[in-house]
Backbone as CSV, one residue per row, in Angstrom:
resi,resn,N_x,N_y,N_z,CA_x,CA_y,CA_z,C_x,C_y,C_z
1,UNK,0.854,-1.200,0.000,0.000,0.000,0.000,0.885,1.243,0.000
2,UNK,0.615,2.145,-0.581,1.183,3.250,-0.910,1.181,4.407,0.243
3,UNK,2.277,4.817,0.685,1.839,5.653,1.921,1.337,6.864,2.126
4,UNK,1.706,7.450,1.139,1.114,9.014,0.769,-0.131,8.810,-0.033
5,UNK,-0.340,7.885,-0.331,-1.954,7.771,-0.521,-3.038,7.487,0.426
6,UNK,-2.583,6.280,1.349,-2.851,6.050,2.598,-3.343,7.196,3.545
7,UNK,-1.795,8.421,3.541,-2.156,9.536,4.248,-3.373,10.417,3.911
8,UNK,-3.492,10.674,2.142,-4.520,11.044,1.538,-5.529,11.153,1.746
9,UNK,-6.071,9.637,1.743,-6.870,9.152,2.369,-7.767,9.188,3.167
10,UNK,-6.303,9.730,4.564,-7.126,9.709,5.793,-7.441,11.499,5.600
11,UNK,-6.402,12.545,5.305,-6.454,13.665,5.530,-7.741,14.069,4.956
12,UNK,-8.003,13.883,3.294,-8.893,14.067,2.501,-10.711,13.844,3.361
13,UNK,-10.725,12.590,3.787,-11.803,11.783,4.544,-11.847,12.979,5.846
14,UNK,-10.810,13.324,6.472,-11.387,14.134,8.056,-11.327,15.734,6.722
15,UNK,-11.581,15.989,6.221,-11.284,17.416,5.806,-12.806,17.736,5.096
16,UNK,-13.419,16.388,4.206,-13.947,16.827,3.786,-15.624,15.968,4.694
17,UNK,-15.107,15.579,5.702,-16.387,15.080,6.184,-16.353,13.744,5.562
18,UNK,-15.568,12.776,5.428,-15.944,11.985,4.442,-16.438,11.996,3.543
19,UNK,-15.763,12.704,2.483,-15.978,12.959,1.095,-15.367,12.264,0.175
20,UNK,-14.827,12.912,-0.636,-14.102,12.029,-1.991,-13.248,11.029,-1.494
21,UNK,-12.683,11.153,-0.370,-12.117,9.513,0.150,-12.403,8.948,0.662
22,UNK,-13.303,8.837,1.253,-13.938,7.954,2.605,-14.149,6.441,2.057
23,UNK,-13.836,5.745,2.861,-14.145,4.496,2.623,-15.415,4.415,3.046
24,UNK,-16.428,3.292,2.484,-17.843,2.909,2.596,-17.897,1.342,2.993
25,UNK,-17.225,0.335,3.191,-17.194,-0.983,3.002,-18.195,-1.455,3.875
26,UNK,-18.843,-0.467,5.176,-19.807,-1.107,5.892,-21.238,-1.689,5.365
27,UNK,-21.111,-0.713,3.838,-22.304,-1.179,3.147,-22.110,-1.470,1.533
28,UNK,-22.141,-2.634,1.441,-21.750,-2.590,0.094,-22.497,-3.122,-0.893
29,UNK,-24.007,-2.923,-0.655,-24.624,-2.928,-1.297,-25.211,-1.375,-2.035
30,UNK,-24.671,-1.427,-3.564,-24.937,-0.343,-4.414,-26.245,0.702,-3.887
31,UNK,-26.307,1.728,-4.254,-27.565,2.269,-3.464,-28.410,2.933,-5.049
32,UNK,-27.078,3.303,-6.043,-28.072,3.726,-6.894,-27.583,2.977,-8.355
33,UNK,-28.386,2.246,-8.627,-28.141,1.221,-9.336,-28.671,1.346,-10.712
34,UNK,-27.313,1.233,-12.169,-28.150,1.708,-13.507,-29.322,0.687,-13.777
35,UNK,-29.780,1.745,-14.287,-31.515,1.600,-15.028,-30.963,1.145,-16.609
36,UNK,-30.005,0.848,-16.913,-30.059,0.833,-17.989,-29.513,0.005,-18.334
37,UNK,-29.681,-1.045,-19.381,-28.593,-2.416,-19.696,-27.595,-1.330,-20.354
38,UNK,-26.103,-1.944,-20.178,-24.667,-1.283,-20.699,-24.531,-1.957,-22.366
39,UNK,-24.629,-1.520,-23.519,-24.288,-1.780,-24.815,-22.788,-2.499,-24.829
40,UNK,-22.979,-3.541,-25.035,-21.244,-3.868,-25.513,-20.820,-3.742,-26.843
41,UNK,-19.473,-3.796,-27.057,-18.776,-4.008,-28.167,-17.508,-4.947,-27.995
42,UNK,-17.871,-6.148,-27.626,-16.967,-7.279,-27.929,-16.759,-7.122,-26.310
43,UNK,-15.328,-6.578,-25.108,-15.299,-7.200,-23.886,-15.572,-5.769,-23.125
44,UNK,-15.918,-4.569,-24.226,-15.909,-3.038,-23.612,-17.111,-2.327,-24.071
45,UNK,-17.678,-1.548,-23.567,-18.764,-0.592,-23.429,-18.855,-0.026,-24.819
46,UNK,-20.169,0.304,-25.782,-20.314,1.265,-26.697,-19.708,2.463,-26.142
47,UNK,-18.828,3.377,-26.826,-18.535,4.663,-26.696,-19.602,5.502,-26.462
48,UNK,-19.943,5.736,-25.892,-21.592,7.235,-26.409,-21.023,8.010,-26.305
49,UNK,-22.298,8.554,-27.470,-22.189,9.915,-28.262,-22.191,10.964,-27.277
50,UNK,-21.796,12.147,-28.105,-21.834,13.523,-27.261,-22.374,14.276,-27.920
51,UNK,-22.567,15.150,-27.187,-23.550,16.231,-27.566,-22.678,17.660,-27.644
52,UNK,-21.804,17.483,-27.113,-20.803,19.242,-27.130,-20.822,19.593,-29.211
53,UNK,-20.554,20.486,-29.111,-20.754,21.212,-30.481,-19.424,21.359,-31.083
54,UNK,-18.378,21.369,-30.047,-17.251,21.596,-30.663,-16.481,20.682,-31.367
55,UNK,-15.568,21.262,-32.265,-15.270,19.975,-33.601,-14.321,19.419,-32.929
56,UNK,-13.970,18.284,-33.454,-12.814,17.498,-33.124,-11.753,18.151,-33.390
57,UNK,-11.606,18.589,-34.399,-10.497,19.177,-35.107,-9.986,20.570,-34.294
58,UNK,-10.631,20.864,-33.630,-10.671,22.560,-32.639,-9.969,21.553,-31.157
59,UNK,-9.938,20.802,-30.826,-9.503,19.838,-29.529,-8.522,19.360,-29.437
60,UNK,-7.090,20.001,-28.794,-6.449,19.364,-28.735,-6.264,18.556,-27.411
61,UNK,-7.028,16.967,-26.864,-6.497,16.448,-25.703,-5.579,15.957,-26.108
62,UNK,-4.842,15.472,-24.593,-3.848,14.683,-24.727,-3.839,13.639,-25.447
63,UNK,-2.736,12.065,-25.632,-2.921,10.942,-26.718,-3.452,10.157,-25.553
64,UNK,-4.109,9.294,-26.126,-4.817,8.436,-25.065,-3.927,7.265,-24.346
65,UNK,-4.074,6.781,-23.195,-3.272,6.136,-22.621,-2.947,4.844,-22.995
66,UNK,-2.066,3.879,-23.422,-2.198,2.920,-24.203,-2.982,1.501,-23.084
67,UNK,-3.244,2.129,-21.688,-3.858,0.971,-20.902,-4.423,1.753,-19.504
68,UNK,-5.224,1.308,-19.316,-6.206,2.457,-18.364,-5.340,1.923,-16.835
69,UNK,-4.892,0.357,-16.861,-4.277,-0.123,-15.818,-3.517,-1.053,-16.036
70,UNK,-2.903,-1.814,-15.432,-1.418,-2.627,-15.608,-2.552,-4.117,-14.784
71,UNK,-3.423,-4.428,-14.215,-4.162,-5.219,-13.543,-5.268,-6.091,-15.016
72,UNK,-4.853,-7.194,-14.846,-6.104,-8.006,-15.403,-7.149,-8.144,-15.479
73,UNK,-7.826,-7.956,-13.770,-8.600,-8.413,-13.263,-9.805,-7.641,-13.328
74,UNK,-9.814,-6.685,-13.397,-10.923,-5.049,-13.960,-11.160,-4.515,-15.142
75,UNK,-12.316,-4.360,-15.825,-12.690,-3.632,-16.818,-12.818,-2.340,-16.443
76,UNK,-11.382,-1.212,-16.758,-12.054,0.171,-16.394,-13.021,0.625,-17.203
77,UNK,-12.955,0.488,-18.159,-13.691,1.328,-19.334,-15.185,0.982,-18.821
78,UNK,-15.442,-0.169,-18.327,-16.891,-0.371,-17.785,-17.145,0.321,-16.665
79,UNK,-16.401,0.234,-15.713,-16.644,1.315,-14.665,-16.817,2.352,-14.926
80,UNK,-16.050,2.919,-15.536,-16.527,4.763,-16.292,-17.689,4.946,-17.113
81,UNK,-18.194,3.757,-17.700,-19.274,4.117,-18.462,-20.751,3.831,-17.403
82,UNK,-19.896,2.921,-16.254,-21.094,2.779,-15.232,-21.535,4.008,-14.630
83,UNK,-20.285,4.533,-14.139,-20.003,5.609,-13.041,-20.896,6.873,-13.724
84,UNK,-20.834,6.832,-14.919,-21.454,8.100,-15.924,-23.396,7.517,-15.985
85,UNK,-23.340,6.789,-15.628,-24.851,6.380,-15.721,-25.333,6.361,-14.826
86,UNK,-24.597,6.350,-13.956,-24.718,6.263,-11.894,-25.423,7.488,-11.882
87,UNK,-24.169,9.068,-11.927,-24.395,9.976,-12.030,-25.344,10.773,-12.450
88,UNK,-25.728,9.949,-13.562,-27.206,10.801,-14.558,-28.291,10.659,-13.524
89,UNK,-28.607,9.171,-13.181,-29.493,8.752,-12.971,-29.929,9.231,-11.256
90,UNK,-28.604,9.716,-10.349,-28.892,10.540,-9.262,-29.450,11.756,-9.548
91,UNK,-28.385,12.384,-10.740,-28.922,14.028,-11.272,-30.394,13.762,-11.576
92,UNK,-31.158,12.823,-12.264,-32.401,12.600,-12.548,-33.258,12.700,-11.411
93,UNK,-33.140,11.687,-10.222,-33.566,11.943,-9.402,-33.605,13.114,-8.557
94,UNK,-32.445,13.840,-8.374,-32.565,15.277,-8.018,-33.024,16.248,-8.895
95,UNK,-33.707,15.839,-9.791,-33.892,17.130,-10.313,-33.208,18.098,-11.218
96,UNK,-32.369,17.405,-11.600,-31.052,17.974,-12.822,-31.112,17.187,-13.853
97,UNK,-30.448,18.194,-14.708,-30.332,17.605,-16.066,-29.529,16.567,-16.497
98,UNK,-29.803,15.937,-17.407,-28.797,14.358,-17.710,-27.189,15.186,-18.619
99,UNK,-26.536,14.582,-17.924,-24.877,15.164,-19.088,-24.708,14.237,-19.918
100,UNK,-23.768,14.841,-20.766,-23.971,13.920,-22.173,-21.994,13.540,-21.994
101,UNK,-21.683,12.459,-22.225,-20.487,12.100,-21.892,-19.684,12.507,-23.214
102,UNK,-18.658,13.210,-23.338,-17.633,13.594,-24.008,-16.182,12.784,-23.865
103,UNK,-15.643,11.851,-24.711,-14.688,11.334,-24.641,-13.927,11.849,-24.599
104,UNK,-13.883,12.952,-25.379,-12.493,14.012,-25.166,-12.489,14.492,-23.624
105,UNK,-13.272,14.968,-23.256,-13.683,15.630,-21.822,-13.187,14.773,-21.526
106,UNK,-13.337,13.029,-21.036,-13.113,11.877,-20.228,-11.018,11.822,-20.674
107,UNK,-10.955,11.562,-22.156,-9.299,11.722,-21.720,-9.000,13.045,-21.056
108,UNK,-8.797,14.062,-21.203,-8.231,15.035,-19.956,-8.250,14.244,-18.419
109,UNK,-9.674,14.276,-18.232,-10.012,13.908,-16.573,-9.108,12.010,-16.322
110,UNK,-8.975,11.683,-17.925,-8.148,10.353,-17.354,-6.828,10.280,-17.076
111,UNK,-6.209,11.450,-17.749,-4.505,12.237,-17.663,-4.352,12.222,-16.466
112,UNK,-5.293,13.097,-16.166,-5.168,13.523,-14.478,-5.270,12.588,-13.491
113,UNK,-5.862,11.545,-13.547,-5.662,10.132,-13.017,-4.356,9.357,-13.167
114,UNK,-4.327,9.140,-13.908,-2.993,8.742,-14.399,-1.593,9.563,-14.199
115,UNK,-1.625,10.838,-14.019,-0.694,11.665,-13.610,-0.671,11.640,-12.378
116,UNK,-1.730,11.677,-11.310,-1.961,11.419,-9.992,-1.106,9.927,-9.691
117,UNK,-1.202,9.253,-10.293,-1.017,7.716,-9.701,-0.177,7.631,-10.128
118,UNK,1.234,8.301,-11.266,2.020,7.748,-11.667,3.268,8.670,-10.911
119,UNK,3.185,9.610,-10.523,3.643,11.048,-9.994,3.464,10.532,-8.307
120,UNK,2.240,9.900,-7.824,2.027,10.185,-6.486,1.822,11.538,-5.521
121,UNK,0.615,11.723,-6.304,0.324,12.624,-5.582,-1.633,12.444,-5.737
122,UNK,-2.116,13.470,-4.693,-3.819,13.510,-4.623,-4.422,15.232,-4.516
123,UNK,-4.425,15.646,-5.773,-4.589,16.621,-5.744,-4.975,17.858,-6.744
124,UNK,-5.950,18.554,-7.098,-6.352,19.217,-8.155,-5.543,19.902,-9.179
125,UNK,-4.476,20.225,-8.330,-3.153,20.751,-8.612,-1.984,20.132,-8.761
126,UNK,-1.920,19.689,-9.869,-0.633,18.825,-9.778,1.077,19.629,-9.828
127,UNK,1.948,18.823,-9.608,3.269,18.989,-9.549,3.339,20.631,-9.665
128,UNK,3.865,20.115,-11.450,3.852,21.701,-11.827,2.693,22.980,-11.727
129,UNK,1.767,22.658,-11.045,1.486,23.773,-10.987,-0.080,23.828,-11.411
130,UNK,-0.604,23.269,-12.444,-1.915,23.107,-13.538,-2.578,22.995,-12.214
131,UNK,-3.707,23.594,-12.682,-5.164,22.851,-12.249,-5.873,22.374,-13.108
132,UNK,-7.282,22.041,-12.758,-8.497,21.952,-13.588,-8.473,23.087,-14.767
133,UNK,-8.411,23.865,-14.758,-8.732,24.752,-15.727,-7.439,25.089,-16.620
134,UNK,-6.230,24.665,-16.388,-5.060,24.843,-16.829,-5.313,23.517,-17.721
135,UNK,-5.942,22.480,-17.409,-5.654,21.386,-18.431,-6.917,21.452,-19.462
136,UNK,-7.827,22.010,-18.935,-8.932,22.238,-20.166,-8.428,23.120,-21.233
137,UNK,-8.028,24.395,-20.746,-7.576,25.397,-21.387,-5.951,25.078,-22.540
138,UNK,-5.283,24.052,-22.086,-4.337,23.519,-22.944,-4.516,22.696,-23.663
139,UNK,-6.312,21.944,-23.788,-6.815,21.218,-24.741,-7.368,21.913,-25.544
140,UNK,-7.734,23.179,-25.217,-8.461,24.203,-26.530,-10.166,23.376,-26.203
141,UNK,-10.618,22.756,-25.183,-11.760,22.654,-24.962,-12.657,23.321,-24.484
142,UNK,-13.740,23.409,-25.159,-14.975,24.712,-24.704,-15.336,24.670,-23.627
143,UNK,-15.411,25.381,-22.641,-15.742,25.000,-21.045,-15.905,26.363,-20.393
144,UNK,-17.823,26.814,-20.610,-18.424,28.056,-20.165,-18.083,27.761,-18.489
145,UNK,-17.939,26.638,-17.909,-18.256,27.046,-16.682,-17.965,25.523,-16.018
146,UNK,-17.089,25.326,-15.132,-17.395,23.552,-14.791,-16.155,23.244,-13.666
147,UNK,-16.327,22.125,-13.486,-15.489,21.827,-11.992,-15.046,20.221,-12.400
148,UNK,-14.386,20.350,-11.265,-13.697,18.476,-11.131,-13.527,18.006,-9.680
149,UNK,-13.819,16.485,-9.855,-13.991,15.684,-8.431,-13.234,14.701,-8.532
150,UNK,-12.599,14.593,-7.099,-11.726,13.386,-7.144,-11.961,12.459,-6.221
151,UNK,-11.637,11.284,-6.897,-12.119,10.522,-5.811,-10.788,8.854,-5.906
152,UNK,-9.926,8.721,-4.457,-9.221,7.577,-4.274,-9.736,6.962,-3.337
153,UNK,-9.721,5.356,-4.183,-10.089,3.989,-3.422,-9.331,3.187,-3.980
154,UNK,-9.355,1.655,-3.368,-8.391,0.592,-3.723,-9.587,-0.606,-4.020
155,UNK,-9.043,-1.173,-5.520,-9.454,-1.866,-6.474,-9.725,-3.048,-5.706
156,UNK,-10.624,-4.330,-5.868,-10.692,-5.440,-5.208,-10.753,-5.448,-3.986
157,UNK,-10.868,-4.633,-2.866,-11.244,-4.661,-1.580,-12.814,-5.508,-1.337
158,UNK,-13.158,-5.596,-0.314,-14.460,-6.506,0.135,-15.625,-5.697,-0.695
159,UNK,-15.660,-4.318,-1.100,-16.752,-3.472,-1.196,-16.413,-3.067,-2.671
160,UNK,-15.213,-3.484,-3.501,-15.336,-2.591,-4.895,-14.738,-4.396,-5.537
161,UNK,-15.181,-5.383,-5.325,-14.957,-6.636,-6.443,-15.612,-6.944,-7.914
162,UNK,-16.155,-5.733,-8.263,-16.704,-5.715,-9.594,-16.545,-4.452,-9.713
163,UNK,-16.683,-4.191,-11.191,-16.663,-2.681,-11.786,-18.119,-1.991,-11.779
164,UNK,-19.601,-2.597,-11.615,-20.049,-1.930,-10.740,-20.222,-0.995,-9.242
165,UNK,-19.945,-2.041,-8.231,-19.497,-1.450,-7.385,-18.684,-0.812,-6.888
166,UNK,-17.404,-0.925,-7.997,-16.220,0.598,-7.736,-17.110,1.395,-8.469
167,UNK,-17.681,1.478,-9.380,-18.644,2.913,-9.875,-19.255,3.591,-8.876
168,UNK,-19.662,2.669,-7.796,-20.603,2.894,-6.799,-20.083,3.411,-5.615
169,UNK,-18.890,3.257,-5.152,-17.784,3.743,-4.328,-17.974,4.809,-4.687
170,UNK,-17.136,4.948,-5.708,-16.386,6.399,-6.020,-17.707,7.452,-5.828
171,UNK,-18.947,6.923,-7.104,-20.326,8.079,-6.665,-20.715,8.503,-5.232
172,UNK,-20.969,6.950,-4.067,-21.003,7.341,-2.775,-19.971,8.716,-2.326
173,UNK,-18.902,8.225,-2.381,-17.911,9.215,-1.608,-18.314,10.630,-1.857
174,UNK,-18.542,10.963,-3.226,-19.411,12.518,-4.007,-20.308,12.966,-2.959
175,UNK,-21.525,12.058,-3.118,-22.687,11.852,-2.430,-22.642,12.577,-1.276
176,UNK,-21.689,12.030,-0.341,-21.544,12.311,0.506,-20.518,13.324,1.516
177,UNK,-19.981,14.119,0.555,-19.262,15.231,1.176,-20.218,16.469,0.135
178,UNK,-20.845,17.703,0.975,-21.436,18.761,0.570,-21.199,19.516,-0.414
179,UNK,-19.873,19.363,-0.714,-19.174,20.632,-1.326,-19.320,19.421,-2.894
180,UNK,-18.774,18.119,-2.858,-18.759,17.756,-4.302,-19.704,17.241,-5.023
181,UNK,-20.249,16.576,-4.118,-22.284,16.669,-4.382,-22.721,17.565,-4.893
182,UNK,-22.678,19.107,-4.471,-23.452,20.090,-5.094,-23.033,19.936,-6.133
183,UNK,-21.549,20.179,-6.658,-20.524,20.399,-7.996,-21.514,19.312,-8.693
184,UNK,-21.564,17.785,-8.424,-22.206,17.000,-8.956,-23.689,17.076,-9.574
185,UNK,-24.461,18.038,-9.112,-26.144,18.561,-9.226,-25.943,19.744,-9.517
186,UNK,-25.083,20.428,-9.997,-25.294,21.999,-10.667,-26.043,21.880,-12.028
187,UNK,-27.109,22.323,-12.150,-27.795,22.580,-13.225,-26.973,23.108,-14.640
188,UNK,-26.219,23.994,-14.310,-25.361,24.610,-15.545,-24.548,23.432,-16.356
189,UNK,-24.263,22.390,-15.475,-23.296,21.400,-16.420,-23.935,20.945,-17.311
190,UNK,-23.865,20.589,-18.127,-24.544,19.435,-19.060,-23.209,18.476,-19.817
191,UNK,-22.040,18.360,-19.421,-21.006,17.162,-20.301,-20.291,16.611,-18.946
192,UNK,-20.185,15.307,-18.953,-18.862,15.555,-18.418,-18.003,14.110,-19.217
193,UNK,-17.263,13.923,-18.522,-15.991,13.076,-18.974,-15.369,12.826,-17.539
194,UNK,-15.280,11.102,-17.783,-14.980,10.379,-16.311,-13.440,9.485,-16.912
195,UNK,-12.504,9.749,-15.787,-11.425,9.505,-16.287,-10.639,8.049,-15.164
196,UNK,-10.648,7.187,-15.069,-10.103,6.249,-14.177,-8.605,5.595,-14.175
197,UNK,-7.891,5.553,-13.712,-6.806,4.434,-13.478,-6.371,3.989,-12.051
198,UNK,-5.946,2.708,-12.159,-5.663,1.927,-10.899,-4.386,1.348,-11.335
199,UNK,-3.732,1.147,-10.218,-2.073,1.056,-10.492,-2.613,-0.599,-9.808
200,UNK,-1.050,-0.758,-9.797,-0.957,-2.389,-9.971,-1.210,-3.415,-8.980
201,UNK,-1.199,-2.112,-7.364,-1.187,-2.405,-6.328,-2.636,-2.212,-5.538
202,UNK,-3.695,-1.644,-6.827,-5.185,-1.803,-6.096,-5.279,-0.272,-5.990
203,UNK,-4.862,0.707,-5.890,-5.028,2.213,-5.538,-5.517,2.457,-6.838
204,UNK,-6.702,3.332,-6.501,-7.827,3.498,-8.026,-7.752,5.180,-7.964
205,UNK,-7.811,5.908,-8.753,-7.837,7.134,-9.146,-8.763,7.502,-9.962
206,UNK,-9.743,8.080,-9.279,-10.892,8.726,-9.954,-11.131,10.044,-10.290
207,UNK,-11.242,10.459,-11.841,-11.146,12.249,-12.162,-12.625,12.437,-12.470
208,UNK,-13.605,12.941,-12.367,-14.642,13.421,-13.028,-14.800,15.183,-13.515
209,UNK,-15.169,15.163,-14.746,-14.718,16.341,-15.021,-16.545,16.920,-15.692
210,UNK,-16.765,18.335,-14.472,-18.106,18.343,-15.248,-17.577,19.687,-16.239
211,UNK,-18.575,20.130,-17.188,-18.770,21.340,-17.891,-19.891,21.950,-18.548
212,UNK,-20.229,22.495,-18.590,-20.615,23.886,-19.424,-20.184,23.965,-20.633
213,UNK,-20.677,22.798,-21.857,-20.144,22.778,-22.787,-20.702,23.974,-23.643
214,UNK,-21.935,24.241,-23.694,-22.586,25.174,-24.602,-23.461,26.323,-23.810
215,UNK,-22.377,26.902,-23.146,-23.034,28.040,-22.541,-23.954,29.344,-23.089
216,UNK,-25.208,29.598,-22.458,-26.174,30.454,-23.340,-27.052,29.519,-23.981
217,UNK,-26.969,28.590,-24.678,-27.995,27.482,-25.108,-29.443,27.018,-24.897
218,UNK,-29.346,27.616,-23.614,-31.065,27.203,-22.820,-31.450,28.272,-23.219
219,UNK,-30.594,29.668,-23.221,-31.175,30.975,-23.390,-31.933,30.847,-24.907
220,UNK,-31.371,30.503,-25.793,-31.790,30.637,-26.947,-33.128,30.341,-27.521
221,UNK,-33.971,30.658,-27.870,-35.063,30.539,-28.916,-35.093,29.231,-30.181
């Protein structure tokens, strides 16, 4: 186990009330569970479509990672497409609008996972300096208005042995600290992009990245 993640962990969990880190294992039965059968394509999730307006060609993200994890035993790509259906389907119930998942959006927020876990560190701000908005803004991605949530847990524990229920982790932990919950139910978002990696040793790194892809839009006629 990694020790400065460990510390993370604990600091993150007393700081934010048990928020984006808190462990949940006392209950590990899912609480909000997709409504929706998952589309395959052979051992991984249909891609879905997006709805942002902006061209591909206007986007520069990063290159995509040639492996979401170094572990056998997990389908990330299913977890992220869970975790994104998790999400809707709470926003539904509260009263918010459904986001439309952006792959481009999802590599950024998966960099940042992957930079987190490969760097060792837990934090919005990495090394040099970037934040959230430093890495949107160096993709040339449209983003009226939007935030990011993080969330570390460890892969295969008693409470995350399927890629459902790490979807379900990571959403709990949101859920349940004030400050990333709201971020999670802001009406203004409508995209986001969910970014995952887990290193070799079970430590999972979760980026969710919401936005404001087409700001003014509701206004319109």
């Amino acid at each position: 186990m990694n020790r400065r993640f460990t510390i993370a962990l604990t600091l993150v969990a007393m700081i934010s009330l048990a928020g984006c880190l808190s462990s949940v294992g006392s209950n590990p039965e899912p609480i909000v569970h997709s409504q929706e059968p998952v589309e395959m394509e052979g051992n991984n999730p249909k891609t879905p479509k997006f709805g942002h307006q902006q061209l591909d060609s206007e986007v520069k993200t990063p290159i995509p990672l040639k492996n979401k994890t170094p572990r056998e035993d997990v389908n990330v790509t299913l977890s992220e497409y869970i975790l994104v259906d998790k999400i809707n389907n709470y926003r539904a119930d509260s009263g918010s609008g459904r986001l439309v998942s952006d792959p481009r959006l999802a590599r950024i927020a998966r960099h940042h996972s992957y930079d987190m876990a490969t760097r060792d560190f837990f934090n919005h701000t990495n090394p040099d300096g970037e934040t959230f908005t430093d890495r949107v803004r160096a993709s040339s991605y449209a983003c009226g208005g939007g935030g990011e949530n993080l969330r570390g847990v460890f892969w295969n524990r008693s409470y995350t042995q399927t890629e459902e229920e790490l979807a379900e982790v990571i959403l709990r932990g949101f859920i349940r600290s004030p400050e990333h919950n709201t971020g999670m139910l802001l009406p203004s978002h409508d995209t986001i992009g969910v970014g995952i990696y887990i290193v070799q040793d079970g430590r999972t790194y979760a980026t969710v990245n919401f936005c404001d892809a087409n700001p003014g839009e509701e206004n319109e006629s």
